[in-house]
Backbone as CSV, one residue per row, in Angstrom:
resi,resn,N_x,N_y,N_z,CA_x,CA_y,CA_z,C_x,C_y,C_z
1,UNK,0.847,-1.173,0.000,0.000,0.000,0.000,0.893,1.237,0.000
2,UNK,0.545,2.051,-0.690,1.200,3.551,-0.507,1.134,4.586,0.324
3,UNK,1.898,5.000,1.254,1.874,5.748,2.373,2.150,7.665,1.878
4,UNK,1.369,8.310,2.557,1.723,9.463,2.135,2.467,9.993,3.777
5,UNK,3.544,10.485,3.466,3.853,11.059,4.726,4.292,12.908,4.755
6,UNK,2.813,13.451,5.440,3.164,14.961,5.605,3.989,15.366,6.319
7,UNK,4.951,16.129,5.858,6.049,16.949,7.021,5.419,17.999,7.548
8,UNK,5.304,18.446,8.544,4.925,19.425,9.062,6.199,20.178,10.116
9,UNK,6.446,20.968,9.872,7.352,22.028,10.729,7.224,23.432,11.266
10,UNK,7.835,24.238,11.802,7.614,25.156,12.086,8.943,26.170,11.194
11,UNK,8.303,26.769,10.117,9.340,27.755,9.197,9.763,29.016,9.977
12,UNK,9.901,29.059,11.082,10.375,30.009,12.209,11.439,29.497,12.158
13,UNK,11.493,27.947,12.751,12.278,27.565,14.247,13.239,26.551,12.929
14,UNK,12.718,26.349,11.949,13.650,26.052,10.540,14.795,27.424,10.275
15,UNK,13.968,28.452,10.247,15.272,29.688,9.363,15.918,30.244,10.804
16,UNK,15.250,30.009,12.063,16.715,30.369,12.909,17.518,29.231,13.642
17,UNK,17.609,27.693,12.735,17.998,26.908,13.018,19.541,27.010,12.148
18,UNK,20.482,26.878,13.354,21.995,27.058,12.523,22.421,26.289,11.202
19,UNK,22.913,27.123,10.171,23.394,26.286,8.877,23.606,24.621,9.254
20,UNK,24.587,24.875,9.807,24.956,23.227,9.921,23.869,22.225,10.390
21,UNK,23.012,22.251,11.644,21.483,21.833,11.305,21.024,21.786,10.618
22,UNK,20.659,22.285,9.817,20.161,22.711,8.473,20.965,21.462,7.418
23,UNK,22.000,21.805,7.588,22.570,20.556,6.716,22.422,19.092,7.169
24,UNK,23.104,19.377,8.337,22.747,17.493,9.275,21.619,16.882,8.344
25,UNK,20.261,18.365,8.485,18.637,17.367,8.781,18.539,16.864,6.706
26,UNK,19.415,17.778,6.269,19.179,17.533,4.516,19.766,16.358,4.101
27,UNK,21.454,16.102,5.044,21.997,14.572,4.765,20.973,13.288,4.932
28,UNK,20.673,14.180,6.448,19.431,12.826,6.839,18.480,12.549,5.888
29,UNK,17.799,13.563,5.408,17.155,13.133,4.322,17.140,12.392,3.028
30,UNK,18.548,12.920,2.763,19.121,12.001,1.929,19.271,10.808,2.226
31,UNK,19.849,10.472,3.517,19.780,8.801,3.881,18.391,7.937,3.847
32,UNK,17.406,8.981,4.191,16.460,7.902,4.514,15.552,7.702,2.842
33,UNK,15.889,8.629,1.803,15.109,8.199,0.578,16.637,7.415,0.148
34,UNK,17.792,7.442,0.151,18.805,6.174,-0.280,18.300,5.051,0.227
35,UNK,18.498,4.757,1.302,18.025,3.710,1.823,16.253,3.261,1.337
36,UNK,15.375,3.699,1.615,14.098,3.665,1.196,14.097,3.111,-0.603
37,UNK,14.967,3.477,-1.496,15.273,3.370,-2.415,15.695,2.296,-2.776
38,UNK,16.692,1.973,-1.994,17.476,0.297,-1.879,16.728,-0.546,-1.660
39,UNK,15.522,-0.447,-0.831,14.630,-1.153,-0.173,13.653,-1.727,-0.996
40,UNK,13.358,-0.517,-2.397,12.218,-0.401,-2.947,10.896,-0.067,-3.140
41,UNK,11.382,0.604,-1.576,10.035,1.109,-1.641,9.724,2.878,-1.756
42,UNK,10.726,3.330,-2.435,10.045,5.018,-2.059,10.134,5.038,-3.920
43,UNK,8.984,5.860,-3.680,8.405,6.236,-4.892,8.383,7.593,-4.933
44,UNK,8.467,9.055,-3.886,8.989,9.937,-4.227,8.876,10.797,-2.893
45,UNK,9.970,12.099,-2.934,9.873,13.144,-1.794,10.375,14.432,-2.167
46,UNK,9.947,15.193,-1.718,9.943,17.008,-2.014,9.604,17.844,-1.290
47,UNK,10.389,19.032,-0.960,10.076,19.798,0.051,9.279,20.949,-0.661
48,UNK,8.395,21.156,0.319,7.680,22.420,-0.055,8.708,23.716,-0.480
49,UNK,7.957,25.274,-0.905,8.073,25.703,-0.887,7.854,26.748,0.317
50,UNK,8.434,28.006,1.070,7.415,28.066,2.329,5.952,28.766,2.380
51,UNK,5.045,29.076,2.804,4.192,29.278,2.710,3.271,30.895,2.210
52,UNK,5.051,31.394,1.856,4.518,33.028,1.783,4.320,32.627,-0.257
53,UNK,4.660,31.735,-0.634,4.679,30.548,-1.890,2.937,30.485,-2.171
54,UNK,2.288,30.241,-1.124,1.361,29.312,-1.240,0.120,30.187,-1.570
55,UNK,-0.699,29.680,-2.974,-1.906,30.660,-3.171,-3.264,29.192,-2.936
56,UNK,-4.364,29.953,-2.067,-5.249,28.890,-1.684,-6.556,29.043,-2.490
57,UNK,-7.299,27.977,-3.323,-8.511,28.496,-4.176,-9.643,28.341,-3.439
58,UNK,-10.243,28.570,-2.758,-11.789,28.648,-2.082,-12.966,28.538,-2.698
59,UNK,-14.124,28.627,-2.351,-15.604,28.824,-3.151,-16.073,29.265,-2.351
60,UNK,-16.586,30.375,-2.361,-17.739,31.564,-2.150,-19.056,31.821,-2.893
61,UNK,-19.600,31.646,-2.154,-21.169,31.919,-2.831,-21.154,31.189,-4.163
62,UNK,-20.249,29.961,-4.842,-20.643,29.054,-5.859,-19.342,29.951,-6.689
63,UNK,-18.616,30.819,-6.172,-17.423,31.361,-7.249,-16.321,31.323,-6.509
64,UNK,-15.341,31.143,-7.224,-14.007,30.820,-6.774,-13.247,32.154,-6.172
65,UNK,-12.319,31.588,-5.187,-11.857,32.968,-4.428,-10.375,32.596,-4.226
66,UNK,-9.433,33.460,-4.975,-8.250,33.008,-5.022,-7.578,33.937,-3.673
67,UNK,-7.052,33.088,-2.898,-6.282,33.859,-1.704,-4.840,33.697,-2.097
68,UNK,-3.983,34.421,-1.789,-2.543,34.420,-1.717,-2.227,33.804,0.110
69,UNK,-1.590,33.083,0.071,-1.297,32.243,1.652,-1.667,31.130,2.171
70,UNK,-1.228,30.157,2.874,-1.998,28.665,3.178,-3.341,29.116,3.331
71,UNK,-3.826,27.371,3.599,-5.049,27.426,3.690,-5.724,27.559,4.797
72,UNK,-4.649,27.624,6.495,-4.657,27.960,7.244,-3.822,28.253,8.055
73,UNK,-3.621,29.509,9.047,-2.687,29.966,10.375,-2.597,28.539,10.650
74,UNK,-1.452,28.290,11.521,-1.409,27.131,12.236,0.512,27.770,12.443
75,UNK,0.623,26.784,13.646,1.764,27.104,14.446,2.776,26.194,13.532
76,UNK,2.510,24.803,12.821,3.110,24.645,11.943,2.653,24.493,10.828
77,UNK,3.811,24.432,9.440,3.340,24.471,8.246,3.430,23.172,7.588
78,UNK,2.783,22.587,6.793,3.563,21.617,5.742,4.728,21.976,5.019
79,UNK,5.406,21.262,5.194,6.621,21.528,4.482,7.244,20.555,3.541
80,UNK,6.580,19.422,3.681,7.104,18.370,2.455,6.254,17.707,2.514
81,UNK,6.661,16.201,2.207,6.208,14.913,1.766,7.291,13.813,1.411
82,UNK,6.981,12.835,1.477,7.255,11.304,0.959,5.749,10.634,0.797
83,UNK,6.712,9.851,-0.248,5.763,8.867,-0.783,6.466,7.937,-0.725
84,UNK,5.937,6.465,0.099,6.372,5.466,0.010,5.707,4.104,0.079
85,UNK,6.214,3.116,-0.901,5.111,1.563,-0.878,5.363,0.943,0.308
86,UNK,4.639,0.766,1.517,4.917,-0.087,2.373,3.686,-0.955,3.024
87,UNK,4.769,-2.493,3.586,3.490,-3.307,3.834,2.245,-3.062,4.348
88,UNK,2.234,-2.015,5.372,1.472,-1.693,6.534,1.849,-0.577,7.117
89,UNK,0.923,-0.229,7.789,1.376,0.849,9.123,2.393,0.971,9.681
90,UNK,2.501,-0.886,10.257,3.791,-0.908,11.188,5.023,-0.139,10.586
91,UNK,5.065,-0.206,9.142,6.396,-0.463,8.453,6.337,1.356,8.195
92,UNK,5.209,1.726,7.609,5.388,3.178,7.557,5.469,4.094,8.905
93,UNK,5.205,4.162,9.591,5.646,3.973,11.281,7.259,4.004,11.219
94,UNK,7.698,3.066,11.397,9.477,2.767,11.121,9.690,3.727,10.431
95,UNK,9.659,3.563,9.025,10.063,4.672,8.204,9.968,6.327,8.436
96,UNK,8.909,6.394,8.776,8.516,7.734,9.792,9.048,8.084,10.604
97,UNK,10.129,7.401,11.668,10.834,7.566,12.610,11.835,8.126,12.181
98,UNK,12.496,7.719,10.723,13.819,7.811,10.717,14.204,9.544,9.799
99,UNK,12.816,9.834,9.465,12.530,11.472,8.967,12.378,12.531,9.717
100,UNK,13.693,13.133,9.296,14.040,14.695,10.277,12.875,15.571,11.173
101,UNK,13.050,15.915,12.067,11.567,16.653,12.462,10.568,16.055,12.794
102,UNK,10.766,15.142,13.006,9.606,13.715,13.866,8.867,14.196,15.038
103,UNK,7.756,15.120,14.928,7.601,15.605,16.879,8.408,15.649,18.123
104,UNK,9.276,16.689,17.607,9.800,16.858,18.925,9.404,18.032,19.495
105,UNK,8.952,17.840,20.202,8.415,18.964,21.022,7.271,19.852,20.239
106,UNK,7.502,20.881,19.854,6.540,22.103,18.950,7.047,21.918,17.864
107,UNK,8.267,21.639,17.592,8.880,21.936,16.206,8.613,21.323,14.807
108,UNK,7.796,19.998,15.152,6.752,19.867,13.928,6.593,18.343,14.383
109,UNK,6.062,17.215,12.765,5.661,16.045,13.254,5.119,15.727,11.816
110,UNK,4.993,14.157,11.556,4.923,13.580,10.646,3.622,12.965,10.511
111,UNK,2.643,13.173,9.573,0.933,12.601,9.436,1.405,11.505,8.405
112,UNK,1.140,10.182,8.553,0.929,8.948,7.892,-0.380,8.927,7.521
113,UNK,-0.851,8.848,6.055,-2.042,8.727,5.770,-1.618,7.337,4.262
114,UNK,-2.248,6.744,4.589,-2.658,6.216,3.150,-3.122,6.387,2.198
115,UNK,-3.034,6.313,0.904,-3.338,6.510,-0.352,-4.276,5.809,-0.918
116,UNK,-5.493,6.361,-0.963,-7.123,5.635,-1.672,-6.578,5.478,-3.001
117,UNK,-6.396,4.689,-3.555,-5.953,4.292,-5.193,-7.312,4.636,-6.060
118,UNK,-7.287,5.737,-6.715,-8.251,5.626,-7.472,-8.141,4.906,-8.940
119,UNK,-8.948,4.039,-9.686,-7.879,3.281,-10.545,-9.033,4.569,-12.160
120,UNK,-7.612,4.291,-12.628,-7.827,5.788,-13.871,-8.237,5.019,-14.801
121,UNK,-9.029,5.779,-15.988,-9.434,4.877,-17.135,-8.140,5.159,-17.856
């Protein structure tokens, strides 16, 4: 089954986080789609853009309402994604552990959702 995994962080406590942090958490990243890769099971990952990026489309009264900014305040933002094939929960779980920014504390946290396959004509 295909796992979607949201990054969520805080783009504060990211840009006054020292360069070299900054680098550590990008190697890490790199390790865990190498590895994930070897494994066979990642099918893809990308970091957002930050959110001053982000234009949101709405509906109002049956017409569309283009906002400039997420789609909501919140203390953290999305900030990426992975995509990865794994057996189960358990396994996307694991994998989830080993991605930078895992809930620690305020500073963000990782949503495991699964992927409804819609099958395309």
């Amino acid at each position: 089954m295909r796992y979607m995994f949201l990054i969520y962080s805080s783009e504060a406590s990211e840009a006054a986080a020292p360069p070299a942090a900054r680098r550590a958490a990008a190697l890490q990243h790199q390790t865990v789609m190498r590895d994930a890769a070897a494994k066979g099971v990642f099918i893809g990952a990308d970091p957002l853009e930050p959110t001053t990026t982000a234009t949101t489309v709405r509906t109002k009264e049956g017409k569309p309402l283009i906002i400039d900014g997420p789609f909501a305040e919140t203390k953290e933002q999305l900030a990426g994604y992975y995509m990865l094939e794994c057996r189960d929960l358990d396994e996307a779980i694991e994998w989830a552990k080993q991605i930078p920014f895992v809930c620690r504390g305020s500073d963000g946290c990782i949503e495991i959702r699964p992927v409804h396959e819609i099958h395309k004509p």
